[in-house]
C-alpha positions in Angstrom: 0.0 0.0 0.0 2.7 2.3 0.9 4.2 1.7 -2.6 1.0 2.2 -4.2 0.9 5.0 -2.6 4.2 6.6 -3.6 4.1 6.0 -6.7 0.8 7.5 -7.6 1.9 10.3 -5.4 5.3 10.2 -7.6 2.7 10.6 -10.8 1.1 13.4 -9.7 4.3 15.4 -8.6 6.2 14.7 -12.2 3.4 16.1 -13.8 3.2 19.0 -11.5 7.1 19.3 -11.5 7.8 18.9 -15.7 5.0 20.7 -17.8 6.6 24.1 -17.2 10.0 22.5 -18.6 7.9 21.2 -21.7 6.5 24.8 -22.2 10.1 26.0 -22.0 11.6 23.6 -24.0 9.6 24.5 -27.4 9.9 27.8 -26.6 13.6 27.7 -26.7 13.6 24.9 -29.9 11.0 27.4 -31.8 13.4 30.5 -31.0 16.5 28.6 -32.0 15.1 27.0 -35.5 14.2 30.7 -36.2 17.6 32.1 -35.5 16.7 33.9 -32.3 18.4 33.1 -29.3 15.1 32.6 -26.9 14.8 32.5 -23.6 16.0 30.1 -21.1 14.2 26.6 -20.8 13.3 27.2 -17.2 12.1 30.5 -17.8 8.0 29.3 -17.1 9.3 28.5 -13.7 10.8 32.4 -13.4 7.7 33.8 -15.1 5.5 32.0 -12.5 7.4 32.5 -9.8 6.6 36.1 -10.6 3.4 36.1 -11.0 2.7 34.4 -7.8 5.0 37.5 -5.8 2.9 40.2 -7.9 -0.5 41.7 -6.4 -3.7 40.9 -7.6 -5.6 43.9 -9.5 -9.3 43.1 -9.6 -11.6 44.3 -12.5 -14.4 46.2 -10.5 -17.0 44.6 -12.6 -16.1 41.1 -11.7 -17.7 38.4 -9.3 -16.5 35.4 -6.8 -16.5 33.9 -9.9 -14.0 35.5 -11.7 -11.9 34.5 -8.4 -13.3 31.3 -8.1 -12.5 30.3 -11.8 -8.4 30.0 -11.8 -8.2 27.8 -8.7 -11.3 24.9 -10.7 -9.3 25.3 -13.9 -6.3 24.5 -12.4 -7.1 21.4 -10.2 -9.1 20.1 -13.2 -6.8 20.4 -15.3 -4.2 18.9 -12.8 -6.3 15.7 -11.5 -6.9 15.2 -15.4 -3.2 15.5 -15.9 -2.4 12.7 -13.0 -5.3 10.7 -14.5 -3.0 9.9 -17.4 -0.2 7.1 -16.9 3.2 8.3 -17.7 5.6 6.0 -16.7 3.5 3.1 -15.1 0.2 1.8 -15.2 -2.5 0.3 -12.6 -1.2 2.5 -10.2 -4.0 3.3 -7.0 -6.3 5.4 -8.9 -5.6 4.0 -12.5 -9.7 2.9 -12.1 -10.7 6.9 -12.5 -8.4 7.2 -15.3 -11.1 7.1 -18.1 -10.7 9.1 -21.4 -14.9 9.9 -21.0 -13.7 11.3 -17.3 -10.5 12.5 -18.7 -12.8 14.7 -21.3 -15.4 15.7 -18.8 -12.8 17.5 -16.6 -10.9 19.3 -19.8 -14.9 20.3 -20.7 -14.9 21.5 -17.1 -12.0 23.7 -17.4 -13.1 24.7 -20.5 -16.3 26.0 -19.2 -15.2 28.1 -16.3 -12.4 30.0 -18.1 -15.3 31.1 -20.4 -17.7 31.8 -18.3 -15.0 34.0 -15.9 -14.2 35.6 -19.3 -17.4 36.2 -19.9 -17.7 37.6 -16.4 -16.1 40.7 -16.5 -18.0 42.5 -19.4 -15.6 43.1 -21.6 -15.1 42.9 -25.9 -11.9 41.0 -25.4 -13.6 38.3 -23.3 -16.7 38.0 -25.3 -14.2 37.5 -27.9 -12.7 34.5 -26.6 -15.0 32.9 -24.8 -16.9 32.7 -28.3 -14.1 31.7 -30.0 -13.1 29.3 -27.5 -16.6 27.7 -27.6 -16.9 27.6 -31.2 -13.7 25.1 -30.9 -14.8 23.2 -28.2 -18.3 22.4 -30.1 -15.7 20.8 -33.0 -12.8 19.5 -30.9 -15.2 17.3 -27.8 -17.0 15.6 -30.9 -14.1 14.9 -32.8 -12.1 13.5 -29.7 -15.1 11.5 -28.5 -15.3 9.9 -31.6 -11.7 9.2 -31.7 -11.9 7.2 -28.4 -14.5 5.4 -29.4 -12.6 4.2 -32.7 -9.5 3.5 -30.0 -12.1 2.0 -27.2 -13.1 -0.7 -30.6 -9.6 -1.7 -30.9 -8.6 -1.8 -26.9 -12.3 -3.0 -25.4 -12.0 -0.3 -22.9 -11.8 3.1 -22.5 -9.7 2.8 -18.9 -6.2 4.3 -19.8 -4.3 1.3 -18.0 -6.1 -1.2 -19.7 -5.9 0.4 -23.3 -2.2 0.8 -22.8 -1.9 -2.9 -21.6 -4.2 -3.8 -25.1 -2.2 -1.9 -27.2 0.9 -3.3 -26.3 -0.8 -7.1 -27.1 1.8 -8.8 -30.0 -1.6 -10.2 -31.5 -2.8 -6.7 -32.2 -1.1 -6.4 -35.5 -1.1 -3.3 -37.8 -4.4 -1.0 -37.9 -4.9 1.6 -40.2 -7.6 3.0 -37.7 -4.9 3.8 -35.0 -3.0 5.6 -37.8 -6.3 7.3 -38.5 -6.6 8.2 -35.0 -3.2 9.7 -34.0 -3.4 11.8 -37.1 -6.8 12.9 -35.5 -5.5 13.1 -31.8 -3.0 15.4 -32.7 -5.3 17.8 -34.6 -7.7 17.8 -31.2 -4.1 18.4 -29.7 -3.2 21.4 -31.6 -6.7 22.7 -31.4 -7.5 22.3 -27.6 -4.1 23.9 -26.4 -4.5 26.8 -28.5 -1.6 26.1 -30.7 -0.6 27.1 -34.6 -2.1 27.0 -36.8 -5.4 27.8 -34.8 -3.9 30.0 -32.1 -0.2 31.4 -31.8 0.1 31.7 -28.1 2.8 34.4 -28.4 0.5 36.7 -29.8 -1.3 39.4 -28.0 -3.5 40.6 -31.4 -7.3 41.2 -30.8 -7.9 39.5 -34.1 -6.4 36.8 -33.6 -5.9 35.2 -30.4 -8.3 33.3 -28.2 -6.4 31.6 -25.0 -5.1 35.0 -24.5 -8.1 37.0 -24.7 -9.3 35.4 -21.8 -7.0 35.9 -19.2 -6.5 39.6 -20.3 -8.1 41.0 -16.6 -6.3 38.3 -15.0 -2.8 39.4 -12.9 -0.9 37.8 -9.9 -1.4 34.4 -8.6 -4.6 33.6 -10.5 -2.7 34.2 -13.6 -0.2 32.0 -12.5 -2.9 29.3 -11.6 -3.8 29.9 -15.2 -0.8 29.7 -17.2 0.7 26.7 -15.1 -2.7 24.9 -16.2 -2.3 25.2 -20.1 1.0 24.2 -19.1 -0.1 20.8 -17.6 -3.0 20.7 -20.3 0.2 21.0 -22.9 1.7 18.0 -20.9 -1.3 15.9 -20.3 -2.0 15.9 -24.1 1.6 14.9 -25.0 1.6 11.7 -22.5 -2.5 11.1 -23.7 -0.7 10.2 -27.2 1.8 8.6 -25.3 0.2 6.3 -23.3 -1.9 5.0 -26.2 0.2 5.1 -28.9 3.4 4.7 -27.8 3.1 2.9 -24.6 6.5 0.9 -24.7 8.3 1.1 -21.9 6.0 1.9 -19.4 6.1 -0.2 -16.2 3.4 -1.6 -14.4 2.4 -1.0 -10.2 4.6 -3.2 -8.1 7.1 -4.5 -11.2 9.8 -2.4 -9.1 12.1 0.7 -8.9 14.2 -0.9 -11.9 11.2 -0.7 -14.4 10.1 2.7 -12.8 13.0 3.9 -13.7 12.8 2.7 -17.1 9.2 3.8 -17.3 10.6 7.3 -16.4 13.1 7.6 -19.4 11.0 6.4 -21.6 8.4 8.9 -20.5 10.9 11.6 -21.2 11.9 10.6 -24.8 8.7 10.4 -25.9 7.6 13.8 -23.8 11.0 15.5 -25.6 9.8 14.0 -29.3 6.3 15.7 -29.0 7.5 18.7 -27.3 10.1 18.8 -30.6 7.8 17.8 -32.9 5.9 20.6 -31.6 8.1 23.1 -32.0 9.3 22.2 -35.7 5.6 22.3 -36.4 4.8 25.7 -35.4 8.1 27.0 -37.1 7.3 25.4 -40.6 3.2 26.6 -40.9 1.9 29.6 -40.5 -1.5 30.3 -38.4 -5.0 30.2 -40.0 -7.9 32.4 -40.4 -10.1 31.7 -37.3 -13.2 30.6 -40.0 -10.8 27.6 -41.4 -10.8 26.3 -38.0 -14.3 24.3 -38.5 -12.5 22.6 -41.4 -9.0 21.6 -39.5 -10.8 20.5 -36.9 -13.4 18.4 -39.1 -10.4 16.3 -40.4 -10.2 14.9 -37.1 -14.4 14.2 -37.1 -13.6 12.3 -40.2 -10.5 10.3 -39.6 -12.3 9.2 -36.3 -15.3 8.1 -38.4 -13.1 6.6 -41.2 -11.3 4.7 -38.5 -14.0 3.3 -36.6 -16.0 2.6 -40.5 -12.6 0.4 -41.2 -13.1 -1.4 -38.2 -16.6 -2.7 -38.4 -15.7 -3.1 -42.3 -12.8 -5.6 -41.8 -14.7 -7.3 -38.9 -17.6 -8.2 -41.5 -15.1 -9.3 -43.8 
């Protein structure tokens, strides 16, 4: 029990501890593929650190709500985060880690930064929240439909299990899990506000969404804020992990040896998306906000394309 213990306790720190470092890191790789020397890889830590030291300047139009908001968003965000395995599965509260759940807390999240932006009154919350919706209404169907294609192939939608499935030598090739990485990553891109449908170093009223949101917010709820789409940046990047990619990962009580091993292998594959990432966003440029509905309908479709294949060559 005690083991079980500390290492589901050891889950939940690393996630706390490592999605600033992610956020630095492809903010450093973007700044060095463009030829800019960018700032320091541990320069989320500084930034929050900062924020949490600064005082907080309320809008006077705002509620306990608009309080209230950053402190849900942020354990949401980090119990969905811990929900996740990263370098071992069936740990003590693997049986809560659902994708459904997993989805209903992100929806959670989602709806509370909205509704605090909407809180305050102004045009540049309006402007996000809607925006923000809008992409919600694409990305939930389009994910839901790609764990359903992934919850065909596994028999379960419990992370531990689907991992454990995955990693079956009689699973063979499947063009649907091709199909749905393709798709995951879209709902990726799309849900942390990423180019090409949001460039989170932007500050233009045209353009951005995340950042229209937390325009009123300052000190420690900011913080709270930030370090969440940090751990939502994270928790995406070991989602694909886990069910993709799940070699290496260790299971509860095989040992500190295959922890260990579990933890490396957690950090390659962490550094490859975080990399990936970053080459991305350096190579495309960011799309009009109306050509959203049709990036993130390619993820609708290769969800339904993948779960069509399946009942297809199951006839056959």
């Amino acid at each position: 029990m005690i083991q079980a213990l500390a290492a589901q306790g050891t889950q939940m720190f690393l996630v706390l501890l490592l999605a600033p470092l992610l956020t630095g890191y492809v903010r450093r790789l973007k700044a060095r593929l463009q030829r800019r020397r960018g700032p320091s890889v541990l320069q989320p830590y500084r930034d929050l650190l900062r924020l949490l030291r600064k005082e907080v300047v309320l809008p006077e139009t705002s509620s306990w709500l608009f309080r209230a908001a950053p402190y849900a968003i942020f354990s949401t965000t980090w119990v969905a985060a811990a929900l996740v395995p990263t370098f071992a599965t069936e740990l003590l509260f693997s049986w809560s880690g659902d994708l459904i759940a997993i989805i209903a807390l992100l929806g959670t999240a989602r709806f509370m930064q909205a509704l605090a932006a909407l809180d305050v009154g102004t045009s540049f919350g309006g402007i996000g929240s809607s925006r923000e919706v809008m992409i919600a209404s694409l990305a939930e169907p389009a994910l839901t439909m790609l764990v359903f294609t992934i919850a065909l192939i596994a028999g379960t939608t419990q992370l531990s299990e689907m991992a454990a499935a995955l990693l079956s030598p009689t699973l063979g090739l499947r063009v649907s899990l091709a199909l749905a990485l393709i798709g995951f990553v879209i709902v990726a891109i799309a849900e942390n506000a990423r180019i090409p449908v949001d460039n989170p170093a932007t500050h233009l009223e045209l353009t951005m969404v995340h950042e229209a949101m937390v325009l009123e917010y300052s000190g420690r709820y900011l913080a709270l804020i930030e370090f969440a789409a940090a751990l939502k940046l994270l928790m995406y990047a070991s989602l694909i992990a886990c069910i993709f990619c799940p070699w290496g990962i260790a299971t509860a009580g095989s040992g500190l040896a295959k922890y260990g091993i579990g933890m490396a292998a957690w950090a390659v594959k962490i550094l490859a998306a975080g990399t990936a990432l970053a080459v991305f966003e350096t190579v495309i440029a960011k799309m009009r906000v109306f050509r959203v509905p049709d990036f993130l309908g390619i993820a609708l479709m290769l969800g339904l394309l993948g779960t069509l294949l399946l009942f297809v060559s199951r006839s056959l």
